[in-house]
C-alpha positions as CSV (number, residue, x, y, z in Angstrom):
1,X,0.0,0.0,0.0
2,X,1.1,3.6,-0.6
3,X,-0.2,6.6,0.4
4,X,-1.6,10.0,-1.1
5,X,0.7,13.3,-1.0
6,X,-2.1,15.3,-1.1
7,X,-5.1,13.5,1.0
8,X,-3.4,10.8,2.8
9,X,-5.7,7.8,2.3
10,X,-3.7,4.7,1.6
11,X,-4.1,3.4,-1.9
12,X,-2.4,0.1,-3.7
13,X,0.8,1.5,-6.0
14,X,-1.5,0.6,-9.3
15,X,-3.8,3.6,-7.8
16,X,-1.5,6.1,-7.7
17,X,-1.0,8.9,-10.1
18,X,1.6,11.6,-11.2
19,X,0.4,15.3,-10.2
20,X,3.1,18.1,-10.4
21,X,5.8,15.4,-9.3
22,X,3.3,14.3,-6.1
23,X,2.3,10.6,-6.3
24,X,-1.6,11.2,-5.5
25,X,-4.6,9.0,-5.5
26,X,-7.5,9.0,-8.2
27,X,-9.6,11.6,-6.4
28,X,-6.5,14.2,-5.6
29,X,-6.1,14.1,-9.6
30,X,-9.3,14.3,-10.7
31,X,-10.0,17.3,-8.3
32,X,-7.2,19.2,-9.7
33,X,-8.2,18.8,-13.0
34,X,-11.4,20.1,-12.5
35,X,-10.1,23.3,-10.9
36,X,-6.1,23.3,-11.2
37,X,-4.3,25.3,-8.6
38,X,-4.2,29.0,-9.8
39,X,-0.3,30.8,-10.7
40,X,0.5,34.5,-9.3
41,X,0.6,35.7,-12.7
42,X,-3.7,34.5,-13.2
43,X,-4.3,36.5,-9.9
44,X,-2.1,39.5,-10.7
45,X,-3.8,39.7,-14.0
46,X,-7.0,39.4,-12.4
47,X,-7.0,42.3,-10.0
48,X,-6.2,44.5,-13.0
């Protein structure tokens, strides 16, 4: 068993997943590909 990066729940290695170099289960992925983690430059540009 191996465990999230992001979440912590204990998944088998065959469940895990590449996310910005963090080993994350299923659900960790999925939600940030829904709504990926914004940069500075998105909210700088955003406040303008």
């Amino acid at each position: 068993m191996a465990k999230c990066r992001k979440c912590g729940v204990e998944v088998s290695e065959k469940d895990l997943y590449e996310d910005h170099g963090l080993q994350v289960c299923e659900d960790c992925k999925m939600r940030n590909a829904v709504s990926p983690p914004e940069s500075c430059a998105t909210r700088k540009n955003m406040i303008k």
